[in-house]
Structures are given as structure tokens and as C-alpha cells.
C-alpha positions in Angstrom: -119.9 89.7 188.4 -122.8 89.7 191.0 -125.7 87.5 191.1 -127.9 87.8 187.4 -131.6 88.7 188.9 -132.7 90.4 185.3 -131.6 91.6 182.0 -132.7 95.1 183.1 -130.9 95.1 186.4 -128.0 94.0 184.1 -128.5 96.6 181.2 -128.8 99.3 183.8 -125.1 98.5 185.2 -123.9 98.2 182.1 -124.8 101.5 181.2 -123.6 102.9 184.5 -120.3 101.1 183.9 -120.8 98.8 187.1 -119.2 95.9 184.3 -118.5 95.6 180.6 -120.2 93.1 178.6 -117.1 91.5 177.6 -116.7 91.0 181.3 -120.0 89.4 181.4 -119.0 86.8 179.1 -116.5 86.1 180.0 -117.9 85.2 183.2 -120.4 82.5 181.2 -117.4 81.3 179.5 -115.4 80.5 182.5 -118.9 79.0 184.2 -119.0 76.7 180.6 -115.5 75.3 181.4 -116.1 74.8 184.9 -119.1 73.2 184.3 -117.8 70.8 181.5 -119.0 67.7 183.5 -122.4 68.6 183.0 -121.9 68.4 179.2 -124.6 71.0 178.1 -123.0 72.6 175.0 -122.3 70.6 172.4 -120.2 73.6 170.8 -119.3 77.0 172.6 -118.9 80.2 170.5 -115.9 81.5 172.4 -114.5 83.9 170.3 -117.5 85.2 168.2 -119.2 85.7 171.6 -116.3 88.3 172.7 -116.2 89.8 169.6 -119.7 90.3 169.8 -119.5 91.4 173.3 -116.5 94.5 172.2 -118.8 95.2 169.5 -121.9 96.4 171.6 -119.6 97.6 174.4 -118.4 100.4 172.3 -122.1 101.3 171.0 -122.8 101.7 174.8 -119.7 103.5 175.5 -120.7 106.2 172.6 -124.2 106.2 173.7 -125.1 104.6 170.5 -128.9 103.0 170.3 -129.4 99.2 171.0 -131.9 96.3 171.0 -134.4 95.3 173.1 -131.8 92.4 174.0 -128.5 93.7 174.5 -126.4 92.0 177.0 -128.3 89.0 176.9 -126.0 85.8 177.0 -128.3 83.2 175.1 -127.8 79.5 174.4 -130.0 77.4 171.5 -130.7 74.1 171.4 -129.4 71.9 169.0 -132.0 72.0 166.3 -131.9 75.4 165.5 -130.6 76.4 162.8 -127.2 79.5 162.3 -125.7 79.8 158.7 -122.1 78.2 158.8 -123.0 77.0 161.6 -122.7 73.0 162.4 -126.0 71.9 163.6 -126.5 68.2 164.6 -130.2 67.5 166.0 -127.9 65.4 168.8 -127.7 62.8 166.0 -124.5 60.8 164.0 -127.1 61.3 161.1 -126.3 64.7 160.8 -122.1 64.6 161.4 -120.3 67.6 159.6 -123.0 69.2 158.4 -123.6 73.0 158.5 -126.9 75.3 158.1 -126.7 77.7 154.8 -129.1 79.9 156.8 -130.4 81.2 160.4 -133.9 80.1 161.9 -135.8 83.0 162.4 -136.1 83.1 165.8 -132.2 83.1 166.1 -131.9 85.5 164.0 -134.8 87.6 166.0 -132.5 87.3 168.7 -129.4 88.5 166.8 -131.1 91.8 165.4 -132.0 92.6 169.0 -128.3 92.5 169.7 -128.0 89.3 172.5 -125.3 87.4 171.9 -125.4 83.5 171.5 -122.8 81.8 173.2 -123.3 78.7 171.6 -125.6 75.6 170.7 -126.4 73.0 173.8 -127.5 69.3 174.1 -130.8 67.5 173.3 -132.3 64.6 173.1 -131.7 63.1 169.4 -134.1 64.9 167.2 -136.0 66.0 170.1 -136.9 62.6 171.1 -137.3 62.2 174.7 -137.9 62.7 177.9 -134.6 62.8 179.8 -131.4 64.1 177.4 -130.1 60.2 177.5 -131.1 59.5 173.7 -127.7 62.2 172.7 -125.5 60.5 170.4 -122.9 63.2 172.5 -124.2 61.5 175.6 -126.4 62.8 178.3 -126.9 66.1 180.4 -126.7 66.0 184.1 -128.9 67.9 186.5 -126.7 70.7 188.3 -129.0 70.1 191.4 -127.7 66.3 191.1 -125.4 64.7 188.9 -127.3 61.5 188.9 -130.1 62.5 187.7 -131.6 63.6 184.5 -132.3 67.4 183.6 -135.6 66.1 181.7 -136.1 66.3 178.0 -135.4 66.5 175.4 -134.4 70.3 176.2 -132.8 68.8 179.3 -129.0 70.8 178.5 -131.1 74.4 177.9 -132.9 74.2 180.8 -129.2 73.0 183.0 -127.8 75.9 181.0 -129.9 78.7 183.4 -130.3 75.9 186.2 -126.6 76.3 186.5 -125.8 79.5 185.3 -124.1 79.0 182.3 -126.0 81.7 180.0 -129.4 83.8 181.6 -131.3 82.0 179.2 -131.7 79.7 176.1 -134.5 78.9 173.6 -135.5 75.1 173.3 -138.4 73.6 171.3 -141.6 71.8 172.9 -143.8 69.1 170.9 -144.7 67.0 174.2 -143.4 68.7 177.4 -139.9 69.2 176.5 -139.5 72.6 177.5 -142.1 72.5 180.7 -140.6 69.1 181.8 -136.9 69.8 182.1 -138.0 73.1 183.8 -139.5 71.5 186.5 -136.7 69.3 186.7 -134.3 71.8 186.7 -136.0 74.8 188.7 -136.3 76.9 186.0 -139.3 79.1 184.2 -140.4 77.5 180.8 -143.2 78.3 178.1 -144.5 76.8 175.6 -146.3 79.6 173.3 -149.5 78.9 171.8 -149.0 76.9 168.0 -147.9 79.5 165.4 -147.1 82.2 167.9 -143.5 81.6 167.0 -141.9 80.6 163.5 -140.4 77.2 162.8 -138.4 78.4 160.2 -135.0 77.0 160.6 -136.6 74.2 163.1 -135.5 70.7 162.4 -138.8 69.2 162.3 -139.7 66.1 164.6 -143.7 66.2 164.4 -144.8 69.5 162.8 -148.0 70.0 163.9 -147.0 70.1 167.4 -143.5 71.9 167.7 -143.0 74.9 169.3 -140.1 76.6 170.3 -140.0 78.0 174.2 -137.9 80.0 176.0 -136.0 79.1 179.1 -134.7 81.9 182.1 -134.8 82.2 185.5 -137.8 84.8 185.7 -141.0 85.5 183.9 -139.3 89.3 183.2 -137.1 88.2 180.9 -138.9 85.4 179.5 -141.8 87.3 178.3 -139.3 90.4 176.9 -137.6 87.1 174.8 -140.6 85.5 173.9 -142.0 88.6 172.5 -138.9 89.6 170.1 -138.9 85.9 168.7 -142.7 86.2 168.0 -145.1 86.9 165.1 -145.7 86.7 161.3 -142.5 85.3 159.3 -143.0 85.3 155.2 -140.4 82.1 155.3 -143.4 80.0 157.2 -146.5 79.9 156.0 -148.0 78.1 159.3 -147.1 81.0 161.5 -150.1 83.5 163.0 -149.9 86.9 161.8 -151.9 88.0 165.0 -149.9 91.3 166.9 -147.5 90.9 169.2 -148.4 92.4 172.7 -145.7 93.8 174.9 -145.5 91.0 177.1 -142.5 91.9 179.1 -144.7 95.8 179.9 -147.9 93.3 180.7 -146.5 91.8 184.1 -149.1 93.2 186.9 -151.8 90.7 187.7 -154.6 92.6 190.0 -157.9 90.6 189.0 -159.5 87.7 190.7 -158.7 84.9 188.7 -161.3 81.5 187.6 -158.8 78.6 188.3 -159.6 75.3 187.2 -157.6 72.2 188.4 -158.6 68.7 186.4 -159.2 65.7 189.0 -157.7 63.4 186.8 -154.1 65.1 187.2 -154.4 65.5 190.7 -155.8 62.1 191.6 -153.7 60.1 189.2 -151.5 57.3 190.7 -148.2 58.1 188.9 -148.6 61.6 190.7 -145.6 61.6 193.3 -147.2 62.6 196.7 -144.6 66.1 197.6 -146.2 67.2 193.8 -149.5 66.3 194.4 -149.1 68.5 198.3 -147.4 71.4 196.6 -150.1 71.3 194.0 -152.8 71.5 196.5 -150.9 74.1 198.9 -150.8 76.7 196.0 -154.3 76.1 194.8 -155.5 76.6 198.8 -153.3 79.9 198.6 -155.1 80.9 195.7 -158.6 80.4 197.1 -157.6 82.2 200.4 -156.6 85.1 198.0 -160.1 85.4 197.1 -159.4 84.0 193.7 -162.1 81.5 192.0 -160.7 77.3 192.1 -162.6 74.6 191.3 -162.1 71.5 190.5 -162.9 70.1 186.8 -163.2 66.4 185.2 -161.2 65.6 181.9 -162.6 62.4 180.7 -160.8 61.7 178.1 -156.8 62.4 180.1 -156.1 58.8 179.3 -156.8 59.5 175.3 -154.1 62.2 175.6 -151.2 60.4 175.6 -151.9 58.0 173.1 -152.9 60.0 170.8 -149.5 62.3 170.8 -147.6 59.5 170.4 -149.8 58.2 167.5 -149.8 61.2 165.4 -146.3 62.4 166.5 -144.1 59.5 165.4 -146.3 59.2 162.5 -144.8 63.1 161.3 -141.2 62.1 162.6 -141.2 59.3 160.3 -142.7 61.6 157.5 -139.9 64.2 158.6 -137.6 62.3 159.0 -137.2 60.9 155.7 -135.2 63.2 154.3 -132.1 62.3 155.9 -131.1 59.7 153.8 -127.5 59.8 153.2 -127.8 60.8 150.1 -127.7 65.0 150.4 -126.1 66.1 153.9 -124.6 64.5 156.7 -123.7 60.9 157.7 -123.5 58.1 155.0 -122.5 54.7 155.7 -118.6 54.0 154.1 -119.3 50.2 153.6 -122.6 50.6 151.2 -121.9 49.1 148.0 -125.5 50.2 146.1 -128.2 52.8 146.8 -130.2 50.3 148.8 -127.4 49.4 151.0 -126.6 53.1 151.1 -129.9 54.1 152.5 -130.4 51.1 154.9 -127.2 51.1 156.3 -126.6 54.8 156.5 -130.2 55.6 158.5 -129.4 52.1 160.6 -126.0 53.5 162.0 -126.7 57.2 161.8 -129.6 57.2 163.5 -130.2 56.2 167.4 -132.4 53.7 169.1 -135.4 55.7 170.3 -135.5 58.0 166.8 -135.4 54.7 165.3 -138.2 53.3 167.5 -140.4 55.6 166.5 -140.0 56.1 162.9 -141.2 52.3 163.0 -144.0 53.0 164.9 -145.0 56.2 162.7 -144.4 54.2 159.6 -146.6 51.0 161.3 -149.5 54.1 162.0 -149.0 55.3 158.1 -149.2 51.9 156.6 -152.2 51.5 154.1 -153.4 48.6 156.6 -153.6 50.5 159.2 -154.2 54.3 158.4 -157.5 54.7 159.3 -157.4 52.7 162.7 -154.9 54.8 164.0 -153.6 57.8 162.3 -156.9 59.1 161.4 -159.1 58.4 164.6 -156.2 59.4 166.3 -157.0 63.3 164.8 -160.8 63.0 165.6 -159.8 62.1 169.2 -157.1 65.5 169.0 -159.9 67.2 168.0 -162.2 66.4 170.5 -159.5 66.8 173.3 -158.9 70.7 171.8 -162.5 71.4 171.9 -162.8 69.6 175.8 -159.6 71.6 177.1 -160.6 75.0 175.2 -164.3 74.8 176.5 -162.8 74.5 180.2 -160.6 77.2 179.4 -164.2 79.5 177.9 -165.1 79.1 181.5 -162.3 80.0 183.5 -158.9 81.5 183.5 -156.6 79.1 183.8 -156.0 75.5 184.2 -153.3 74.6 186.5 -151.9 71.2 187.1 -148.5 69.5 188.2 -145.6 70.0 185.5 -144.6 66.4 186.0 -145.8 63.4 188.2 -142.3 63.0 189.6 -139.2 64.6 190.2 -136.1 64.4 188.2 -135.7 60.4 188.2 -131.8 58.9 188.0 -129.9 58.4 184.9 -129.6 55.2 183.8 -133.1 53.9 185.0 -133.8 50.3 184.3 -137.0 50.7 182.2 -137.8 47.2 180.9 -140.7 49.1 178.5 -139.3 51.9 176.7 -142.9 53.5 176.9 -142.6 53.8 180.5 -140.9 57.1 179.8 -143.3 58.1 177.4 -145.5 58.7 180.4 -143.1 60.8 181.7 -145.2 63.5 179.1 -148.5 62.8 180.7 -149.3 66.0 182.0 -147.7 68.4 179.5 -149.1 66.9 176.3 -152.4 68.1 176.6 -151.6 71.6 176.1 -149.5 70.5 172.2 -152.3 68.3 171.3 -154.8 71.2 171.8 -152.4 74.0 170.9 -152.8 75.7 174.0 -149.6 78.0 175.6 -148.5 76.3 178.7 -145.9 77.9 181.2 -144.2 75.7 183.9 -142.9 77.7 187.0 -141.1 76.3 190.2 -143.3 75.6 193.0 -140.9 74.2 195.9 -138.4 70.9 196.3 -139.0 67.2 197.4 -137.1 65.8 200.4 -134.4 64.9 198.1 -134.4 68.8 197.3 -134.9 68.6 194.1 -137.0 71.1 192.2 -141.1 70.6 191.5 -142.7 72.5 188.5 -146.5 74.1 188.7 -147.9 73.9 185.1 -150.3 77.2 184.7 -152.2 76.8 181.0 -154.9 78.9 179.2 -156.3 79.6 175.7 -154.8 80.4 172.3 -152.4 83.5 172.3 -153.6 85.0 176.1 -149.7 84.8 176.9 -150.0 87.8 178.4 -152.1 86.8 181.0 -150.2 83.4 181.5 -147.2 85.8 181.9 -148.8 87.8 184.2 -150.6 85.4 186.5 -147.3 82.9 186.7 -145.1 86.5 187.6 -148.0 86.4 190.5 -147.6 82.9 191.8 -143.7 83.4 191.4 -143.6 86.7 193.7 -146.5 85.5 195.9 
């Protein structure tokens, strides 16, 4: 088949008979197996894809009616849940086990008639920055096989990077859909908190995870993003606000109030093609007529600390419940229930997941409570009210995705927090609950991909949808 530019381009010739879906996937399916190296999917529904495929080929055949999504070849991250499906989190923890039911927004997906090809690579429980913390090993960068993708949705976002599926949802509590889009050259949106259910999400921190939608344009992304939205009776956390028509909301004729923070632009870590393609765009902008100015952000340093704080405190809440007991791995050698739990969560589980359930439990302790875990939520608040008062007076906030480009695999960090400040610029929007939408924005001299982060307030995805389509067509 030809070049995918859109899922209407591609619904259109399917309809005129230019290919048949089955055709379609099995294009993806050959791209999966020549692409193997890259060790995105962690299992590839072959034959329930084709069957799928047949199935809507003859509804278009006999003109029947179809959803919003048909011929849409999808991949999901691996902690989100299909019934009799085997769903791992990336983990040993979780060997053998499959889901008794489908997360909603897979099964959103489903009713609208795309078909999932199968379920890809993470970082273990979402944990990370760069899709090295897999117990199945990490994902390389199609751009570059020796460097990272990002993470912890690294494999989703190689999975459109290298044209394995049009597009794939992963799940953001720090950056970890923005991130590997940047890395990977790729469009990536966190929603706003609640927008989308986390029924049938493996938690990692609860009060921060989102799941996000990968593709290669905002067309598509906004049309997915909108049929995975909205109220869901299985969790209780999720906004019943309307869903808008994203995907009929594209055109951006207004002049915008762009904010930039200082702090992000000025900030040492900031690798100096980002900070120039940063500042190029935001010129563009101003010779457009539109409104930029720069802001201060005080408290930028707080951010990051205090995610880390009051995420690892819900992991190790969260992640409590895999025990060896009920599901998954349990250790063969325990002798008593002690030994059973100890030794089953010490080899099931890997280094970083472990690393922070200690430092979440450390956070939680009775000692300690109140000096961390609860300041820690007075500062969150405080950094919501800063970022949504910027955002009362202007538009948008935009800001680099990452402060570097995708870094090699296998980099000696003598600190494991090092990479935590891989997170630095996207965390901001998760601990205020903010939608956040990273677009590519050129290449380094390496020619690898940079990511422009465009954020604004609670549930305006619209507007991010339609001012990102701007700055991608400009």
C-alpha cells in the first residue's frame, strides 16, 4: 500500500476499492516481522487481526454502516487491559496472567470498529524514562538503533515512528507519552485528568495517569482521542463533562496569547538545537501577529520533586496487590507465606519498580508522612494554581518537550535519578492536571527528532488540537 497520511485518506480508498483492509494489515503485519529487531510488540494478534480485517471488509463491500474508526490499525501498550488477553505491565510479576475484562478505552476503540493488532513494550509498570526497565528488554529508536525511544511508552510511540500500526494508545503519569514522542518524531497528548477512563489501567500512581494517544497527525489523533473519551460508570474518577468533536475542531484563525516560562528555556540541562528550535518557532509566532511573552515559574525546581514524592508513594500503595498470592508470578522455592511474599515481589519485580516502591513506602512511613507526602500535596497544589493562573491569562504555554534528544541505550548513569530529570519539562502539566500535546518541531545534527510541548487549561483540548494542527502545517 501507499504512504498512510490519514485515516480518512485511507477510509476513502477503501471504500473506492483502491485496497482491502485485509490488505492493509497485512501490510502492518509484514512491517512487525521486518521490524522484529526493534522489539516493540510484546505479542502480535495475527490472526484475530485478519479476521477482523474480512469481517469489516465485507460490511464495506455491502455498503453496510461502520464506526467512526474503521480501518484503523491500532497498537496498546502493555498495561491495558483485553479479556483473555495476557497482559504483563512489562513485568515477571505478572507471567501467565490474563485480563477477565477490557479497559474501557480498548473497548471504545473496538465498538468503533479499529482493529488492534496487538499489545507493545513499556517500561515495567510504567516506570521510566527510556523502555530499558522491560523485563522483555528494551525498544530501540527506528531513527537509531542505539538509542532509546523514550519512556516508558517508548515501543507505542516506535510503533508509528516506524510504521508498524497508524497509531497506538499509551498512558502518561510524568511525560511518558510527550517524551518518547519527541524522541521518536511522533504527535503525542496527554488529555486533561479524567478526560479519559482508567478503567482497565494497571495503576502506577493514580492521581496522575492518563492514557494518550500516539499517530503521526493531529487529524487522527484528535478523531481517537475523542471516541476513547468521557463519562464511564466503571470509574468513578472520570469527568462526565461532553465530549466536543475534536477531530471537526481543527481550523485555528485567532491570534493566540502564548506564554513561554524562562525557567524552561534558560535552564542548563536544555540541549542548545532545542533551546534554537524553541526560540525559532516562538519568533514565527510573534511575526504571525500572535501575542508571546515570556513568563517566570518560580517554583520549576519544586516540580520534579514533588512528582516523584507523591508518585512512588501511590506505586507502592498500587502496587501492593501483586503479591503472589492471587495472579501472576510466585516464587517456587517459598516455603511459608512470608518467604512467599518476600521472595515472590523480590524476583518478580525489577530494579527501578523496586526502587521506588522503597522510596514511596520511606514517603508513607508514620515518621515521615507529614514531611514529605503531605507538604509534597500543598506544594502540588500551589504549582496547579501557579500554572492554571498563567494559563487565565493567556492561551497557551509552550515549552521544549524534552531538554535533550534521544540519549543512547545503555548510558552509564552512576545516580539512577539522573534519568528522573529526563521528566523535567513534562511533569508539570500531570502534577497540575493540565492536557499537554507534544508535536515535532525539527532534528539535531545527529538527525534525530525534537518535540515542541504546547499546554493549556483543563479540557480546552480542542484548542490544543487546533493550534498544534497550526504549528504542524505552518
Amino acid at each position: 500500500m501507499e504512504t498512510y497520511h490519514s485515516l480518512q485518506q485511507l477510509q476513502n480508498e477503501l471504500r473506492e476499492g483502491s485496497y482491502t483492509l485485509v490488505s492493509v494489515v497485512e501490510h502492518y503485519l509484514k512491517s512487525i516481522e521486518e521490524n522484529k529487531h526493534l522489539n516493540v510488540f510484546l505479542d502480535v494478534y495475527h490472526s484475530e487481526a485478519i479476521s477482523k480485517a474480512q469481517e469489516l471488509q465485507n460490511k464495506i463491500d455491502s455498503g453496510q454502516s461502520l464506526g467512526k474508526l474503521f480501518g484503523l490499525v491500532i497498537g496498546i501498550k502493555d498495561v491495558l487491559v483485553q479479556k483473555n488477553k495476557e497482559v504483563r505491565s512489562a513485568s515477571k510479576i505478572l507471567e501467565g496472567f490474563e485480563s477477565q475484562f477490557t479497559a474501557t478505552s480498548v473497548q471504545r476503540l473496538l465498538d468503533e470498529d479499529a482493529i488492534i493488532i496487538g499489545s507493545q513494550n513499556c517500561d515495567e509498570f510504567a516506570m521510566g524514562s527510556s523502555n530499558e526497565n522491560s523485563a522483555f528488554g528494551p525498544t530501540l529508536n527506528a531513527d537509531d538503533n542505539l538509542k532509546v525511544p523514550g519512556g516508558s511508552s517508548g515501543a507505542s510511540a516506535v510503533s508509528v515512528q516506524a510504521g508498524l500500526c497508524m497509531a497506538a494508545l499509551g498512558t502518561d503519569t510524568g511525560g511518558s507519552v510527550r517524551q518518547p514522542a519527541a524522541f521518536c518524531g511522533v504527535v503525542g497528548i496527554k488529555p486533561t485528568y479524567s478526560r479519559v477512563s482508567r478503567y482497565g489501567l494497571i495503576a502506577f500512581a493514580s492521581s496522575f495517569d492518563c492514557i494518550g494517544v500516539f499517530s503521526k497527525n493531529i487529524e487522527d489523533n484528535a478523531l481517537i482521542l475523542e471516541v476513547i473519551s468521557g463519562s464511564d460508570d466503571y470509574d468513578s474518577t472520570v469527568s462526565n463533562k461532553e465530549v466536543p468533536e475534536y477531530s471537526k475542531q481543527l481550523s485555528f484563525n485567532k491570534k493566540a496569547r502564548v506564554a513561554f516560562i524562562k525557567e524552561t528555556i534558560e535552564n542548563e540541562a536544555l540541549q542548545e538545537e532545542i533551546k534554537n528550535s524553541t526560540l525559532e518557532r516562538l519568533n514565527w509566532l510573534k511575526e504571525q501577529g500572535h501575542e508571546v511573552e515570556e513568563v517566570t515559574f518560580p517554583h520549576l525546581d519544586y516540580v520534579l520533586p514533588t512528582y516523584y514524592i507523591l508518585t512512588t508513594a501511590e506505586a507502592s500503595s498500587n502496587l501492593s496487590r501483586f503479591d503472589g498470592v492471587r495472579y501472576g508470578y510466585r516464587a517456587p522455592e517459598a516455603y511459608n507465606m512470608e518467604s512467599m511474599y518476600k521472595l515472590s515481589r523480590t524476583q518478580g519485580f525489577g530494579e527501578e519498580v523496586k526502587r521506588r516502591i522503597m522510596l514511596g513506602t520511606f514517603v508513607l512511613s508514620a515518621s515521615y508522612y507529614d514531611a514529605y507526602y503531605t507538604k509534597a500535596q500543598k506544594v502540588r497544589r500551589i504549582i496547579r494554581d501557579e500554572t492554571r493562573d498563567i494559563l487565565s491569562k493567556y492561551d497557551f504555554i509552550i515549552m521544549p518537550t524534552t531538554p535533550s534528544t534521544a540519549f543512547p541505550l545503555n548510558s552509564d548513569r552512576e545516580n539512577p535519578a539522573e534519568m528522573y530529570l529526563e521528566d523535567i519539562f513534562t511533569v508539570q502539566a500531570n502534577v497540575s492536571g493540565i492536557p499537554a500535546i507534544s508535536i515535532p518541531n525539527g532534528r539535531d545534527k545527529s538527525n534525530m527528532p525534537i518535540g515542541l510541548q504546547v499546554m493549556t487549561d483543563v479540557f480546552k483540548e480542542n484548542e490544543l488540537y487546533a493550534f498544534s494542527n497550526y504549528l504542524m502545517n505552518s
